[in-house]
C-alpha positions in Angstrom: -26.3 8.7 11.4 -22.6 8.5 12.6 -20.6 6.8 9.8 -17.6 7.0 8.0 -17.7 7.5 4.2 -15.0 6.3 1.9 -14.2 7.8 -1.3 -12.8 5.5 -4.2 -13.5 1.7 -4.3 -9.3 0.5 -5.5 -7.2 -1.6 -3.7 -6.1 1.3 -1.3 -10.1 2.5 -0.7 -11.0 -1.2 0.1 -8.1 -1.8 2.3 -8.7 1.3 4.7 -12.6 0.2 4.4 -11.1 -3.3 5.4 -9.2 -2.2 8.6 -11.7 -0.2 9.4 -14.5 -2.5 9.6 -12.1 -5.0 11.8 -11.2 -2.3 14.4 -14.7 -0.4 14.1 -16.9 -3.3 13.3 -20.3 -1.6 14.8 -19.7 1.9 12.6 -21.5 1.8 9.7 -19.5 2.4 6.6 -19.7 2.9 3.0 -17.6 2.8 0.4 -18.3 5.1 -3.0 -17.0 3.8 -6.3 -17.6 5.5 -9.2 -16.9 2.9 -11.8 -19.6 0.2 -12.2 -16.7 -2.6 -10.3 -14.0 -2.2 -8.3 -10.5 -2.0 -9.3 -10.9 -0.5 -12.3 -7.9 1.6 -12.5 -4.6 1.6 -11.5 -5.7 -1.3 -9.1 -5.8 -3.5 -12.4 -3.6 -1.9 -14.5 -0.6 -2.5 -13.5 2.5 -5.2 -13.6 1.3 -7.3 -10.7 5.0 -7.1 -8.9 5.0 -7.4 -5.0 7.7 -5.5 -4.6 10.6 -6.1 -2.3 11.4 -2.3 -0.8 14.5 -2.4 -3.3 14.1 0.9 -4.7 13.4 3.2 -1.9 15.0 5.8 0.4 15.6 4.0 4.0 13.5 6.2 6.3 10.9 7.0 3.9 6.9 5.8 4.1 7.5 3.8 1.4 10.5 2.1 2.9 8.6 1.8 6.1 5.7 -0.2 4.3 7.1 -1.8 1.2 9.2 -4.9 3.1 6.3 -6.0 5.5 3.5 -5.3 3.5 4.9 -7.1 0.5 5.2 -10.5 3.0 1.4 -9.2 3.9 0.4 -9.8 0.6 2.3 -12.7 -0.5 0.3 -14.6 3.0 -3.0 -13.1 2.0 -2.9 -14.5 -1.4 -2.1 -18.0 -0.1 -4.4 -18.1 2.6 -7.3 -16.5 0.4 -6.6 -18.8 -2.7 -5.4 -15.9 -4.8 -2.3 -16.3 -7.2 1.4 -16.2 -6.1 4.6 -16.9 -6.7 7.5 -15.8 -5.1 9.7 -15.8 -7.8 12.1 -13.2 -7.3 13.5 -11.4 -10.1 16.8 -9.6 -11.5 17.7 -5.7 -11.9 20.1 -6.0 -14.9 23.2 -3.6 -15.7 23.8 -3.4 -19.4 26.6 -1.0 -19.0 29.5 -0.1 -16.9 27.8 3.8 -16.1 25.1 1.7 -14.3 27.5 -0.2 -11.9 27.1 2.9 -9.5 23.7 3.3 -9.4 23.1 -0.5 -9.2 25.2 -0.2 -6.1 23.3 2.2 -4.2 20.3 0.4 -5.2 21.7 -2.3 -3.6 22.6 -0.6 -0.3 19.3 1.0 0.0 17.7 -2.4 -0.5 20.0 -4.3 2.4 19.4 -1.0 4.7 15.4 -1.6 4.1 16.0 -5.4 4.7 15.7 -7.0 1.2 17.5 -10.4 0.6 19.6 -9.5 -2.4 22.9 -11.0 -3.8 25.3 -8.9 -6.9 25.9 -11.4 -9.2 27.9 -11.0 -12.2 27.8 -11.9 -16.3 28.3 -15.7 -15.9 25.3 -16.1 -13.6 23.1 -13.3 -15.0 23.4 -16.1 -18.4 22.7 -19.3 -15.3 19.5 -17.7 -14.2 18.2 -16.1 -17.4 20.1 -17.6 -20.3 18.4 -14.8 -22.9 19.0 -11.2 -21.1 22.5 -10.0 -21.4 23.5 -8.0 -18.3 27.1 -7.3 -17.4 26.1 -7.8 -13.4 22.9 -7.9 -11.8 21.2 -7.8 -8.1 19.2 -10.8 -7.6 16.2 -10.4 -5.6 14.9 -13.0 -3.7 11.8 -11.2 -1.8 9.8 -10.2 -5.5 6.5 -12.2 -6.1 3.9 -11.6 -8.9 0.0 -11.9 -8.4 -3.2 -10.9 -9.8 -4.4 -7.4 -8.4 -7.4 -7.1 -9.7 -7.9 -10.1 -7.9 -6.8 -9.6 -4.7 -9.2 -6.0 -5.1 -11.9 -8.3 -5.6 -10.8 -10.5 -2.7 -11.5 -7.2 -0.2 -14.7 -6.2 -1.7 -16.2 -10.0 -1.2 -14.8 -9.8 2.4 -16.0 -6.3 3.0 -19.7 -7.8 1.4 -20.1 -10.6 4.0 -19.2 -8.0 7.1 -21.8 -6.2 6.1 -20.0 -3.3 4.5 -22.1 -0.9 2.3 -20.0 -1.0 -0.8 -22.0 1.6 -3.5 -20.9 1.1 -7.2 -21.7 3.6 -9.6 -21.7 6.4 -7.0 -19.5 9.0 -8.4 -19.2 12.0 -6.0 -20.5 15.1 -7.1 -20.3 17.2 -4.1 -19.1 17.5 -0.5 -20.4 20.1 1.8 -18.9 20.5 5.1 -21.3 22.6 7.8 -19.7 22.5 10.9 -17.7 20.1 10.2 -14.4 22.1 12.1 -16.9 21.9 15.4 -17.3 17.9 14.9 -20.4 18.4 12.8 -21.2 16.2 9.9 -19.6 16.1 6.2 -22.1 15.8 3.5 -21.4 13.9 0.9 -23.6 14.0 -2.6 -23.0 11.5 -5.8 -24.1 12.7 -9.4 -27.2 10.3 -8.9 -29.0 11.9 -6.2 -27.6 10.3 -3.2 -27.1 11.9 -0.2 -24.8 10.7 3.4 -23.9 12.8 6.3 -20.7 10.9 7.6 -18.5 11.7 10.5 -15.2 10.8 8.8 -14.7 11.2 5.1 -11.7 8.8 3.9 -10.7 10.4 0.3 -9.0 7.7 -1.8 -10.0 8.6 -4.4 -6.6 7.7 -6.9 -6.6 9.7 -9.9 -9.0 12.0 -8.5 -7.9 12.5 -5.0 -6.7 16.1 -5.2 -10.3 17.6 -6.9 -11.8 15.7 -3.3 -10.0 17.3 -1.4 -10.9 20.7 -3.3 -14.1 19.7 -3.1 -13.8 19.5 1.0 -12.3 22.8 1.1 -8.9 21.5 1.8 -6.0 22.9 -0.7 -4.2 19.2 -1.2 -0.6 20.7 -1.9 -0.6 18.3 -4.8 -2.0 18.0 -8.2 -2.0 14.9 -9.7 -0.9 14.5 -13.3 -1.9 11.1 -15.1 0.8 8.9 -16.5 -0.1 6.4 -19.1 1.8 3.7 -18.9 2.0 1.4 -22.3 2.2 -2.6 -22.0 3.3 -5.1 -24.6 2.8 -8.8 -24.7 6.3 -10.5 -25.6 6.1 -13.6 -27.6 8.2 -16.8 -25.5 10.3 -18.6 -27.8 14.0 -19.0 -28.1 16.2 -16.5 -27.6 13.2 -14.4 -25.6 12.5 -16.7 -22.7 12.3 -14.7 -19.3 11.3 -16.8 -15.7 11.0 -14.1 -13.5 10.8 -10.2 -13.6 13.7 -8.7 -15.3 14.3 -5.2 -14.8 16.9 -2.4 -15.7 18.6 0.0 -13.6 16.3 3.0 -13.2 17.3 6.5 -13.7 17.8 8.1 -10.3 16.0 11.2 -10.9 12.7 9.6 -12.3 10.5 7.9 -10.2 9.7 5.5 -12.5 11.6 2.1 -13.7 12.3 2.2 -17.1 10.7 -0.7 -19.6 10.8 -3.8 -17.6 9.7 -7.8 -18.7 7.1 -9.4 -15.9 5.8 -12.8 -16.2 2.3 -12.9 -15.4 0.5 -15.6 -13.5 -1.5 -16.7 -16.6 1.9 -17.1 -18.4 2.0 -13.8 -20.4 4.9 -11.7 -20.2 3.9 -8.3 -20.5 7.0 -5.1 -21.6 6.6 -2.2 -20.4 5.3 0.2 -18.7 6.7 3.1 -20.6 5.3 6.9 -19.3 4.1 9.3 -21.0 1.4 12.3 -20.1 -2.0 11.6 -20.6 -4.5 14.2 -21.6 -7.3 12.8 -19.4 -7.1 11.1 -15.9 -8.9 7.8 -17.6 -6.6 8.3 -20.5 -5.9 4.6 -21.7 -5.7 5.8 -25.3 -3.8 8.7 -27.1 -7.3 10.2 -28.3 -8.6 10.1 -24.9 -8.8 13.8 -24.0 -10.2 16.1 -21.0 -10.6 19.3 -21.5 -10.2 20.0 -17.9 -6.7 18.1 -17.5 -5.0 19.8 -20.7 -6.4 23.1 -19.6 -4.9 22.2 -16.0 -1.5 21.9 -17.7 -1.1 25.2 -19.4 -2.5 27.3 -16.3 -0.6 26.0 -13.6 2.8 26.9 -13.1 3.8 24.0 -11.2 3.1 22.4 -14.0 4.6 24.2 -16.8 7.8 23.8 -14.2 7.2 20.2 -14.4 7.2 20.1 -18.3 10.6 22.5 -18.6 12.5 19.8 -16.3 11.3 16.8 -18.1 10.3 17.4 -21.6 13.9 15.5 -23.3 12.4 12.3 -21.1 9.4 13.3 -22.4 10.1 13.6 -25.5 11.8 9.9 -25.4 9.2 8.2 -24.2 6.5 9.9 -26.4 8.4 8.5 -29.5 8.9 5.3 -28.1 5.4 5.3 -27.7 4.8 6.0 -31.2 7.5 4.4 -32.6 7.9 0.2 -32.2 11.5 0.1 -33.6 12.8 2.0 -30.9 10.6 0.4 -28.2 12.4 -3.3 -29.7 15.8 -1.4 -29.5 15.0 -0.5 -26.2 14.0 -4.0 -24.7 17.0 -5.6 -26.9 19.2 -3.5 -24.5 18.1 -6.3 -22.3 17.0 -9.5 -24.3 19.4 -9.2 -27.9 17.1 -11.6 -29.4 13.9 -10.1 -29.9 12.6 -9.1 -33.1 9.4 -6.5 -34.1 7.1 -9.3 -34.4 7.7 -10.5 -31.3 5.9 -7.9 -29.1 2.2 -6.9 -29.8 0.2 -4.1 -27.7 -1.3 -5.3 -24.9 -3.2 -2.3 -23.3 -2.5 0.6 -20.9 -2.7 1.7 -17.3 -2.7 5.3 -16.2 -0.7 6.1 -12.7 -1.6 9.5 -10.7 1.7 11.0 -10.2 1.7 13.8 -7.7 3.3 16.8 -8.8 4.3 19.9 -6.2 3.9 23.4 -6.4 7.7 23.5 -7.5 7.0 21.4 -10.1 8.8 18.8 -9.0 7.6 15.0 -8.9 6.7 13.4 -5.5 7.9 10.1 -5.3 6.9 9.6 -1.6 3.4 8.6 -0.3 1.4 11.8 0.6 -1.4 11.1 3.2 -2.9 14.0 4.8 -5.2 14.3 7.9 -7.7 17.7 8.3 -10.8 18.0 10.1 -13.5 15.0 9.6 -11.4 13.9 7.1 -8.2 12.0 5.7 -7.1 12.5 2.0 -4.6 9.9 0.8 -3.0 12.0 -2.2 -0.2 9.9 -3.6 -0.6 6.5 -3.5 2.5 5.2 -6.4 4.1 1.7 -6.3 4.2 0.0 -4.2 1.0 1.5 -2.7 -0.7 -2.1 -4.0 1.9 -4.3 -2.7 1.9 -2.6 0.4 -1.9 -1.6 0.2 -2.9 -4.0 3.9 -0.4 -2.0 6.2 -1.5 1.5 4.0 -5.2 0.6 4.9 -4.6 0.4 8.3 -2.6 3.2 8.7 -5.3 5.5 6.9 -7.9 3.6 9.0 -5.7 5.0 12.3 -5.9 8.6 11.1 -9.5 7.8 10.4 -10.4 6.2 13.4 -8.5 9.2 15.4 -10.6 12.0 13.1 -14.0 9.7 14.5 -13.2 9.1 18.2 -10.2 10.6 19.3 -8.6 7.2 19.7 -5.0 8.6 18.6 -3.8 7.2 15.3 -0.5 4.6 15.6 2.5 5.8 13.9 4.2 4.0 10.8 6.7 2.0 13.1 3.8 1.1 15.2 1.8 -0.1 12.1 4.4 -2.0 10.2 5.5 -4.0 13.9 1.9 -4.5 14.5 
């Protein structure tokens, strides 16, 4: 049967699934998940933030998909009943060697079409009377919602069209006879299931590289797994935040240093720090895989990755195990909070992509072979912008199943 198979039932899987089945709605399609629901990963494990495009290099995907496809999201959640509100929120400078950096964050975030203003001390205290800042950008295009929500939202849509969504289906095995001369890729889950498909989609998120090893396909990537540690901070006075409240990241990381995001049940959660995990579901410090550590310690590019980085390392494996110097850190930003204040609030686990130089790949990596598509990094703001990623994956897909050719990014995000 001529179908198209996608790999990996998160917010990126169902999206492509979800373009797909509105611009192929008579191709039969399945989606495997290999959790018992959908989302269960970094699609709901993470800080909620529909991000503005602030952060990212004008020209690059990200760039090209973070602006529209957060004002994607923020209409789908209101005309789909999910939670939103466009709250904006604040990238604070605590000290004079972050005035530069905040700058260029600044320009890169007008040259990508954010609304932003700089705004100094005295109205830093006007809009967020506890966090001390010296100067801050104010972002007015930031929202927050409930991911794991809006996941759920494209699984009951992709239900009533019909979709086959397949939970539980973990993927074993793909065999590709032919599949160079147009023939059929075979995919096989570790409960006996068997489907030929046309086009295999491989969003598979923490896993994405070993599926596209297991199609033959070298991904250029290996993805190392990033747990990222959340408190829950106690409102009272002196530790009131309104809207997200963020420092000024470290250029050379991709990540965004400890941040404080009001939820829309009210909690506001600290955090994410980063710090390796030793299994690619590694929620907890005793969560191990054989496989992953091995993984570390035989490949170079990731011993490469580990020389550049192990004082950050370092840093944020204390923090991790240390609460006074997570509380000095968030005191950097609100002075009043005390130990007792913050209490654990659970983990998320990001799939960083590494190269073979060892170096961190910030960019999204989405790669098109024979009968297939792999989508290989996928970081923030891949939820955020996770309606204009799905159809541009659906494109490639569509292209790999009927030559139709595939729209480029500019094409996507005006479309």
């Amino acid at each position: 049967m001529s179908r198209i198979v996608i790999i990996g039932g998160g917010i990126v899987g169902l999206a492509t699934a979800k373009a797909l089945s509105e611009t192929l709605p008579d191709v039969p399609l399945t989606v495997l998940e290999a959790e018992d629901r959908v989302g269960v990963h970094q699609s709901g494990h993470n800080s909620n933030v529909i991000h503005s495009g602030l952060y990212y290099p004008p020209g690059s995907l990200k760039a090209r998909l973070a602006r529209q496809g957060g004002e994607l999201m923020i209409r789908y959640c209101e005309e789909h009943g999910l939670p939103v509100d466009r709250r904006g929120k604040l990238v604070v400078a605590t000290a004079t060697s972050q005035l530069v950096p905040m700058a260029e964050l600044a320009r890169r975030g007008r040259a990508n079409g954010v609304t932003l203003r700089e705004i100094g001390e005295e109205e830093v205290r006007e809009l967020e009377p506890d966090v001390a800042g010296i100067a801050a950008l104010d972002i007015a295009d930031t929202a927050i919602t409930d991911f794991a929500a809006v996941t759920r939202s494209y699984a009951a849509e992709l239900a009533a069209r019909g979709v086959d969504l397949r939970l539980g289906a973990r993927v074993a095995a793909v065999d590709r006879p032919g599949a160079r001369d147009g023939g059929p890729v075979v995919v096989r889950t570790e409960r006996g299931e068997e489907l030929e498909a046309t086009v295999l989609v491989n969003c598979a998120g923490l896993f994405s590289d070993r599926v596209a090893r297991m199609c033959g396909v070298d991904p250029g990537v290996r993805v190392q797994p990033f747990r990222g540690e959340y408190s829950a901070l106690a409102q009272r006075a002196g530790t009131t935040v309104h809207r997200p409240v963020y420092p000024v990241p470290d250029p050379e990381l991709p990540f965004l240093g400890v941040h404080l995001t009001p939820g829309v049940d009210g909690t506001v959660h600290v955090g994410p720090n980063a710090v390796p995990a030793f299994s690619r579901t590694g929620y907890r410090w005793r969560d191990l895989d054989a496989s992953t550590i091995s993984a570390w310690w035989r490949d170079p590019g990731m011993r490469r990755l580990a020389r550049s980085y192990w004082r950050d390392g370092a840093r944020e494996v204390v923090r991790s195990l240390s609460k006074p110097m997570l509380v000095a850190d968030v005191r950097r930003l609100l002075p009043q909070v005390r130990s007792h204040d913050l209490r654990r609030a659970g983990a998320g686990v990001r799939a960083q992509a590494v190269d073979d130089a060892g170096r961190l790949v910030d960019d999204f990596v989405v790669r098109a072979t024979p009968g297939a598509v792999h989508v290989l990094n996928a970081p923030s703001p891949a939820a955020t912008s996770s309606l204009l990623i799905g159809r541009y994956v659906a494109g490639l897909a569509r292209e790999a199943y009927d030559g139709t050719p595939a729209p480029d990014v500019a094409a996507v995000v005006s479309g």
